[in-house]
N, C-alpha and C positions, 0 to 999 in steps of 0.2 A: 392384560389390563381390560380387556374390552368383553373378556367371562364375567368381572366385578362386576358389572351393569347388570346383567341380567341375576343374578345371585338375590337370592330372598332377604330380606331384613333380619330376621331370625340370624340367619347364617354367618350374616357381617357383625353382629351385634355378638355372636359366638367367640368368630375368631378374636376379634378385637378385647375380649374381656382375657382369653387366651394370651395374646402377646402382653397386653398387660400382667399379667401375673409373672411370664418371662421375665419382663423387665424388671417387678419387683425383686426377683431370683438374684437377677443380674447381679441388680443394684448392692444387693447386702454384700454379696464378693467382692466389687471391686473396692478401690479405695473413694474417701468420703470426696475428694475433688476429682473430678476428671477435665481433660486437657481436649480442647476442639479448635479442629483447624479452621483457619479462614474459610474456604468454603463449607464448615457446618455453622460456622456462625450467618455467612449469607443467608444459607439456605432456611433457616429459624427467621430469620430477619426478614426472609421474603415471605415465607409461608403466615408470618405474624402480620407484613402487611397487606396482603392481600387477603387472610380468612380470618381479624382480632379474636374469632372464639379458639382457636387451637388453643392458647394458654391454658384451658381447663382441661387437656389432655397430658401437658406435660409432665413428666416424669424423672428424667436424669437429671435436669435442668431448671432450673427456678422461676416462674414468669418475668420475675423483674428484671433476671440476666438477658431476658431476650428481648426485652423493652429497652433495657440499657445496649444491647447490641444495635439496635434499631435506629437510635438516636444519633450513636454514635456514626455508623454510617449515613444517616441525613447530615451530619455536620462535614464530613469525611468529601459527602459529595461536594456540599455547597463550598468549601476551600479550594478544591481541584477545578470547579466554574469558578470562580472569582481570582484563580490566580495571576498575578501580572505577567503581561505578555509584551515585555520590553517596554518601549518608551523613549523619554532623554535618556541619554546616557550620565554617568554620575560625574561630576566635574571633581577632581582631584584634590586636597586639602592643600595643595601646595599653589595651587591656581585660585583657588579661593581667597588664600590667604594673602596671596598678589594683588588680587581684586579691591580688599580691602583696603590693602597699604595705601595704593595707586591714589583711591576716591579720598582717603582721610588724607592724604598727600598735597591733591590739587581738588582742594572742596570748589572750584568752579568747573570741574571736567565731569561730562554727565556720561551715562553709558555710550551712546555713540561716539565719544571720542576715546573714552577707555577700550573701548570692544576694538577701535582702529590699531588704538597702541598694542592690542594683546598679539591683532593681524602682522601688525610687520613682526613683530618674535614668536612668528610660528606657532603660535595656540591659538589652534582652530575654535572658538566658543563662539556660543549666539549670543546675540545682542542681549536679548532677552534676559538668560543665565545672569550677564554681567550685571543686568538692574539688578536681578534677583540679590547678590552676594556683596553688593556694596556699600556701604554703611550709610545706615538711616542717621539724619541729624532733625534733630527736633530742635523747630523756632520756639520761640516764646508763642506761650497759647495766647489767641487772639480775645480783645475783652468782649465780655458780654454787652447785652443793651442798659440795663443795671447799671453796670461799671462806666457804660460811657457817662449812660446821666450824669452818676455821684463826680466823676473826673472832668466833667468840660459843663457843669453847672451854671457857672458866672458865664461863659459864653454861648449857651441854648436858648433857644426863644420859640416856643411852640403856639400854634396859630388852628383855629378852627371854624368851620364855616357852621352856624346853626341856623332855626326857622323860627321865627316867632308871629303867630299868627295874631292879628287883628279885628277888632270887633266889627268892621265893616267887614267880614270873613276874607281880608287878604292875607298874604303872605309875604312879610318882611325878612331877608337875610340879613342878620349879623355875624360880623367878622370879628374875633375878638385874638387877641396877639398877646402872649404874657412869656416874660423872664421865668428863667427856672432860677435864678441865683437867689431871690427872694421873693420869690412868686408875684411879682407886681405886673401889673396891667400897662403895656404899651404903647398901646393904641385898639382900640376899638371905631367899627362904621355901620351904617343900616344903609340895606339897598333893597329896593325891589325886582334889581336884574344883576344878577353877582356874575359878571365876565370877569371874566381872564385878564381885560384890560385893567377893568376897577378894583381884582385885586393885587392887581401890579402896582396902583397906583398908591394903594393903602400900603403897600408894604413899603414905598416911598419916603409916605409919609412918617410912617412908624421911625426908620432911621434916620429923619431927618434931624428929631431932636438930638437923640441921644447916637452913642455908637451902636453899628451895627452886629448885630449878632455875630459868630461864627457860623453855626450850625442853625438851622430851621425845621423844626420839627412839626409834621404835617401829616394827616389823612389821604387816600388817594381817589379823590374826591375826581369828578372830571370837570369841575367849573376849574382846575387850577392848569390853564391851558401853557401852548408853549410860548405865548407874552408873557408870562408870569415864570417861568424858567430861565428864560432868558433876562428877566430883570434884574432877579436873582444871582443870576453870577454875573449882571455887572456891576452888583453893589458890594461883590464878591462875600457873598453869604455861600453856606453849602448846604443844599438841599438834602435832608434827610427825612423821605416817606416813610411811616410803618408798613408794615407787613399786612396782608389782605386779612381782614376782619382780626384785626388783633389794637382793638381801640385802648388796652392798656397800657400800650406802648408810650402813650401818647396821655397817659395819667391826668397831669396838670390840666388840661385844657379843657378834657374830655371825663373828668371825676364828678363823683356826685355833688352837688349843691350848687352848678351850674344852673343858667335859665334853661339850656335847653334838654338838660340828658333829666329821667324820669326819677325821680324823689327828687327831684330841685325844686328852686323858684320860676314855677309857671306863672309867664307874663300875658296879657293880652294888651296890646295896647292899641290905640287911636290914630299913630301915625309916627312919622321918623324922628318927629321931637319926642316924643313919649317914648320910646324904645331907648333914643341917647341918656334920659332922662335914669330908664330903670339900672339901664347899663353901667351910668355913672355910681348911681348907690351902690350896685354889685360890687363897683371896682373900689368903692369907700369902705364897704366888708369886708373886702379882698386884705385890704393895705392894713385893715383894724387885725385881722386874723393873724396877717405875718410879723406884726411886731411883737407878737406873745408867743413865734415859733422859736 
Protein backbone atom coordinates (compact mmCIF):
# COMPACT_ATOMS: atom_id res chain seq x y z
CA UNK A 1 0.00 0.00 0.00
CA UNK A 2 2.52 2.47 0.85
CA UNK A 3 4.50 1.66 -3.11
CA UNK A 4 0.77 3.41 -4.33
CA UNK A 5 2.05 6.71 -2.84
CA UNK A 6 4.82 7.10 -4.50
CA UNK A 7 3.48 5.65 -8.14
CA UNK A 8 3.00 8.27 -10.92
CA UNK A 9 -0.48 9.35 -12.04
CA UNK A 10 -0.26 8.01 -15.44
CA UNK A 11 0.23 4.53 -13.90
CA UNK A 12 -2.81 4.71 -11.28
CA UNK A 13 -4.90 6.24 -14.03
CA UNK A 14 -3.60 2.99 -16.15
CA UNK A 15 -4.32 0.25 -13.96
CA UNK A 16 -7.63 1.71 -12.78
CA UNK A 17 -9.01 2.01 -16.52
CA UNK A 18 -7.47 -1.83 -16.55
CA UNK A 19 -9.75 -3.23 -13.59
CA UNK A 20 -12.36 -1.47 -14.98
CA UNK A 21 -12.61 -3.25 -18.11
CA UNK A 22 -12.20 -6.47 -15.91
CA UNK A 23 -15.13 -5.69 -14.24
CA UNK A 24 -17.09 -4.90 -17.38
CA UNK A 25 -15.85 -8.72 -18.39
CA UNK A 26 -17.04 -9.88 -15.28
CA UNK A 27 -20.15 -8.34 -15.24
CA UNK A 28 -21.61 -9.79 -18.76
CA UNK A 29 -20.81 -13.51 -17.06
CA UNK A 30 -22.32 -13.31 -14.27
CA UNK A 31 -26.04 -13.22 -13.60
CA UNK A 32 -28.02 -9.82 -13.96
CA UNK A 33 -28.51 -9.70 -9.64
CA UNK A 34 -25.79 -10.40 -7.47
CA UNK A 35 -25.98 -11.33 -3.78
CA UNK A 36 -23.82 -9.15 -1.03
CA UNK A 37 -23.20 -9.92 2.31
CA UNK A 38 -23.56 -7.74 5.27
CA UNK A 39 -20.20 -6.73 5.47
CA UNK A 40 -19.96 -5.66 1.62
CA UNK A 41 -22.97 -3.70 2.17
CA UNK A 42 -21.02 -1.83 5.17
CA UNK A 43 -18.18 -1.51 3.46
CA UNK A 44 -20.10 0.52 0.37
CA UNK A 45 -21.83 2.26 3.05
CA UNK A 46 -18.78 3.29 4.75
CA UNK A 47 -16.74 4.14 1.89
CA UNK A 48 -20.07 6.29 0.41
CA UNK A 49 -19.95 8.14 3.68
CA UNK A 50 -16.92 9.14 4.23
CA UNK A 51 -15.78 9.81 0.17
CA UNK A 52 -19.89 10.77 -1.57
CA UNK A 53 -17.85 10.88 -4.99
CA UNK A 54 -17.08 6.86 -5.12
CA UNK A 55 -20.77 6.62 -6.75
CA UNK A 56 -19.29 7.73 -9.96
CA UNK A 57 -17.07 4.72 -9.90
CA UNK A 58 -19.45 2.17 -9.29
CA UNK A 59 -19.86 -0.67 -11.30
CA UNK A 60 -21.59 -4.07 -10.21
CA UNK A 61 -23.83 -1.98 -8.08
CA UNK A 62 -26.27 0.97 -8.71
CA UNK A 63 -25.48 4.29 -6.73
CA UNK A 64 -28.92 4.30 -5.34
CA UNK A 65 -28.37 0.69 -3.83
CA UNK A 66 -25.70 2.03 -1.82
CA UNK A 67 -27.56 5.26 -0.95
CA UNK A 68 -30.46 3.03 0.08
CA UNK A 69 -27.88 0.80 2.13
CA UNK A 70 -26.76 4.01 3.77
CA UNK A 71 -29.94 4.95 5.05
CA UNK A 72 -30.93 2.13 5.98
CA UNK A 73 -28.10 1.53 8.46
CA UNK A 74 -28.56 5.30 9.86
CA UNK A 75 -32.10 4.07 10.75
CA UNK A 76 -30.65 0.53 11.95
CA UNK A 77 -28.38 2.54 14.16
CA UNK A 78 -30.67 5.15 15.62
CA UNK A 79 -33.23 2.07 16.79
CA UNK A 80 -30.41 0.09 18.48
CA UNK A 81 -29.52 3.92 20.62
CA UNK A 82 -33.22 4.45 21.27
CA UNK A 83 -34.06 1.02 22.40
CA UNK A 84 -35.79 0.68 25.75
CA UNK A 85 -33.94 -0.36 28.58
CA UNK A 86 -36.35 -1.71 31.14
CA UNK A 87 -38.50 0.58 33.22
CA UNK A 88 -41.95 -0.35 35.29
CA UNK A 89 -42.54 -3.43 34.85
CA UNK A 90 -45.99 -4.30 32.95
CA UNK A 91 -48.92 -4.72 35.38
CA UNK A 92 -50.97 -7.83 34.31
CA UNK A 93 -54.60 -7.61 32.72
CA UNK A 94 -56.03 -9.44 35.43
CA UNK A 95 -54.68 -6.65 38.07
CA UNK A 96 -55.70 -4.10 35.93
CA UNK A 97 -58.93 -5.27 35.64
CA UNK A 98 -59.11 -5.71 39.60
CA UNK A 99 -58.07 -2.13 39.76
CA UNK A 100 -60.87 -1.10 37.81
CA UNK A 101 -63.76 -3.21 39.49
CA UNK A 102 -62.34 -2.14 43.04
CA UNK A 103 -62.48 2.14 42.07
CA UNK A 104 -66.07 1.58 40.05
CA UNK A 105 -67.11 -0.51 43.16
CA UNK A 106 -66.27 2.04 45.96
CA UNK A 107 -66.33 5.42 43.78
CA UNK A 108 -65.23 7.21 47.40
CA UNK A 109 -61.90 4.88 47.64
CA UNK A 110 -59.01 6.82 45.96
CA UNK A 111 -55.64 5.18 45.17
CA UNK A 112 -54.02 5.13 48.51
CA UNK A 113 -56.71 3.10 49.93
CA UNK A 114 -57.02 0.70 46.78
CA UNK A 115 -53.14 0.36 46.52
CA UNK A 116 -53.48 -0.68 50.69
CA UNK A 117 -56.31 -3.24 49.77
CA UNK A 118 -54.14 -4.56 46.80
CA UNK A 119 -51.06 -4.88 49.87
CA UNK A 120 -52.89 -7.13 52.22
CA UNK A 121 -53.65 -9.69 48.85
CA UNK A 122 -50.31 -9.81 47.98
CA UNK A 123 -49.89 -7.70 44.90
CA UNK A 124 -46.95 -5.90 45.11
CA UNK A 125 -48.01 -2.52 42.74
CA UNK A 126 -47.15 1.26 43.25
CA UNK A 127 -49.43 3.70 44.15
CA UNK A 128 -48.91 5.45 41.32
CA UNK A 129 -49.84 2.19 38.57
CA UNK A 130 -53.03 2.13 40.71
CA UNK A 131 -54.14 6.08 39.80
CA UNK A 132 -52.94 5.23 36.55
CA UNK A 133 -55.65 2.15 35.77
CA UNK A 134 -58.50 3.29 37.76
CA UNK A 135 -61.43 4.61 36.27
CA UNK A 136 -61.80 8.11 35.31
CA UNK A 137 -65.40 9.59 36.10
CA UNK A 138 -66.27 12.84 34.67
CA UNK A 139 -68.45 15.43 36.79
CA UNK A 140 -70.68 17.57 35.03
CA UNK A 141 -68.52 20.34 33.09
CA UNK A 142 -68.42 23.35 35.01
CA UNK A 143 -70.56 26.58 33.54
CA UNK A 144 -68.82 29.21 31.88
CA UNK A 145 -68.94 33.13 32.80
CA UNK A 146 -71.69 33.43 29.86
CA UNK A 147 -73.63 30.74 31.37
CA UNK A 148 -73.53 32.12 34.87
CA UNK A 149 -74.79 35.49 33.50
CA UNK A 150 -77.70 34.17 31.39
CA UNK A 151 -78.61 31.59 34.64
CA UNK A 152 -78.40 33.80 37.83
CA UNK A 153 -79.56 37.15 35.87
CA UNK A 154 -82.39 38.26 38.26
CA UNK A 155 -80.03 37.84 41.00
CA UNK A 156 -76.59 39.79 39.72
CA UNK A 157 -75.95 43.37 40.34
CA UNK A 158 -72.64 44.67 38.87
CA UNK A 159 -71.07 47.82 40.28
CA UNK A 160 -68.31 50.22 38.96
CA UNK A 161 -66.17 52.87 40.12
CA UNK A 162 -65.73 55.77 37.18
CA UNK A 163 -63.92 59.60 37.09
CA UNK A 164 -65.73 62.32 35.97
CA UNK A 165 -63.72 65.42 35.82
CA UNK A 166 -64.90 68.96 36.56
CA UNK A 167 -64.62 72.34 35.05
CA UNK A 168 -62.79 73.78 38.15
CA UNK A 169 -60.18 70.82 36.75
CA UNK A 170 -61.22 68.31 39.87
CA UNK A 171 -61.91 65.06 39.90
CA UNK A 172 -65.26 63.61 40.96
CA UNK A 173 -65.79 59.54 41.49
CA UNK A 174 -68.95 57.89 40.64
CA UNK A 175 -70.23 54.75 41.84
CA UNK A 176 -72.88 53.45 39.79
CA UNK A 177 -74.61 49.74 40.80
CA UNK A 178 -77.05 48.14 38.18
CA UNK A 179 -79.25 44.83 38.00
CA UNK A 180 -78.55 42.54 35.36
CA UNK A 181 -82.41 41.06 35.32
CA UNK A 182 -83.39 44.21 33.58
CA UNK A 183 -80.64 46.35 33.43
CA UNK A 184 -81.95 49.12 35.84
CA UNK A 185 -79.96 51.44 37.82
CA UNK A 186 -79.63 50.74 41.77
CA UNK A 187 -78.17 53.11 43.20
CA UNK A 188 -75.74 55.51 42.22
CA UNK A 189 -73.11 58.34 44.46
CA UNK A 190 -70.48 61.07 43.65
CA UNK A 191 -67.47 61.38 45.89
CA UNK A 192 -64.37 63.07 45.89
CA UNK A 193 -62.50 60.57 48.12
CA UNK A 194 -63.94 56.98 47.22
CA UNK A 195 -62.79 54.67 50.35
CA UNK A 196 -63.49 51.57 51.15
CA UNK A 197 -65.62 52.79 54.00
CA UNK A 198 -68.07 54.97 51.49
CA UNK A 199 -68.26 52.34 49.37
CA UNK A 200 -69.45 50.06 51.97
CA UNK A 201 -71.69 52.38 52.71
CA UNK A 202 -73.21 52.75 49.28
CA UNK A 203 -73.66 49.41 48.94
CA UNK A 204 -75.67 49.75 52.12
CA UNK A 205 -77.62 51.88 50.73
CA UNK A 206 -78.26 50.23 47.54
CA UNK A 207 -79.94 47.16 49.44
CA UNK A 208 -81.65 49.01 51.66
CA UNK A 209 -84.54 49.59 49.31
CA UNK A 210 -85.00 46.68 47.53
CA UNK A 211 -83.54 42.88 48.05
CA UNK A 212 -80.23 42.32 47.92
CA UNK A 213 -78.43 40.72 45.21
CA UNK A 214 -76.94 37.24 45.23
CA UNK A 215 -73.96 37.67 43.51
CA UNK A 216 -71.81 41.33 43.02
CA UNK A 217 -70.05 41.72 40.09
CA UNK A 218 -67.04 44.07 40.20
CA UNK A 219 -63.52 45.29 38.80
CA UNK A 220 -60.47 44.73 40.90
CA UNK A 221 -60.11 47.98 41.66
CA UNK A 222 -57.99 48.69 45.03
CA UNK A 223 -60.44 51.46 46.39
CA UNK A 224 -62.55 48.21 47.10
CA UNK A 225 -60.71 47.53 50.47
CA UNK A 226 -61.40 44.80 53.25
CA UNK A 227 -64.36 47.22 54.85
CA UNK A 228 -66.07 46.68 51.73
CA UNK A 229 -65.66 42.82 51.73
CA UNK A 230 -66.50 42.26 54.86
CA UNK A 231 -69.72 44.23 54.38
CA UNK A 232 -70.46 42.32 51.76
CA UNK A 233 -70.88 39.01 53.22
CA UNK A 234 -72.58 40.49 56.06
CA UNK A 235 -75.41 41.39 53.87
CA UNK A 236 -74.65 38.08 52.61
CA UNK A 237 -74.05 38.97 48.93
CA UNK A 238 -71.15 37.00 47.01
CA UNK A 239 -68.46 38.59 45.81
CA UNK A 240 -67.58 37.93 42.27
CA UNK A 241 -64.31 40.04 40.68
CA UNK A 242 -63.45 39.58 37.08
CA UNK A 243 -60.52 38.44 35.96
CA UNK A 244 -57.28 41.03 35.56
CA UNK A 245 -57.79 43.20 32.55
CA UNK A 246 -60.68 41.41 31.22
CA UNK A 247 -63.39 44.34 31.55
CA UNK A 248 -65.92 42.26 29.33
CA UNK A 249 -66.69 40.26 31.97
CA UNK A 250 -68.21 42.84 33.39
CA UNK A 251 -70.30 44.13 30.18
CA UNK A 252 -73.41 45.96 31.74
CA UNK A 253 -71.53 48.30 33.78
CA UNK A 254 -68.45 48.81 31.87
CA UNK A 255 -70.28 48.81 27.87
CA UNK A 256 -70.10 51.51 25.66
CA UNK A 257 -72.59 54.50 26.23
CA UNK A 258 -71.58 54.90 29.67
CA UNK A 259 -70.36 58.53 31.10
CA UNK A 260 -67.35 57.12 31.68
CA UNK A 261 -65.74 54.37 29.00
CA UNK A 262 -64.77 56.23 25.58
CA UNK A 263 -67.51 56.72 22.76
CA UNK A 264 -69.94 57.55 25.69
CA UNK A 265 -71.46 60.50 27.13
CA UNK A 266 -68.59 62.80 28.29
CA UNK A 267 -69.83 64.80 31.30
CA UNK A 268 -68.03 67.75 32.79
CA UNK A 269 -69.66 69.09 35.47
CA UNK A 270 -69.56 71.91 38.34
CA UNK A 271 -69.92 69.91 41.32
CA UNK A 272 -71.79 66.86 43.25
CA UNK A 273 -75.20 68.22 42.42
CA UNK A 274 -74.51 68.34 38.64
CA UNK A 275 -72.84 64.88 38.44
CA UNK A 276 -76.17 63.43 40.46
CA UNK A 277 -78.13 65.51 38.12
CA UNK A 278 -76.41 64.01 34.63
CA UNK A 279 -76.45 60.52 36.45
CA UNK A 280 -80.09 60.68 37.05
CA UNK A 281 -80.89 61.34 33.19
CA UNK A 282 -78.38 58.46 32.37
CA UNK A 283 -80.40 56.36 34.58
CA UNK A 284 -83.90 57.86 32.71
CA UNK A 285 -82.08 56.37 29.26
CA UNK A 286 -81.17 53.63 31.02
CA UNK A 287 -84.83 52.50 32.18
CA UNK A 288 -86.19 54.23 28.43
CA UNK A 289 -83.78 51.71 26.65
CA UNK A 290 -84.81 48.39 28.74
CA UNK A 291 -88.39 48.64 28.29
CA UNK A 292 -88.06 48.13 24.30
CA UNK A 293 -85.41 45.22 25.20
Amino acid sequence: MLVLLFRSRATLEAEILILRHQLNIQRRHLPKRLTFSAMDRLIFAGLYRLVPSILNALTIVKPETVVRWHRAGFRSYWCWKSRPRGGRPIVPPEIRRLIREMSIANPLWGAPRIHGELLKLGIEIGQTSVAKYMARRRGPPSQGWKTFLCNHANGIAAMDLFVVPTISFRLLYGLLIMGHGRRQILWFGVTAHPTAEWIANQITEACGWEQAPRYLIRDRDRAYGEVFIRRMRSIGIRDRPTSPRSPWQNGYAERPGDPHTPGGTHTQSSGDGWTKICLSLHGVRERIRTQHL
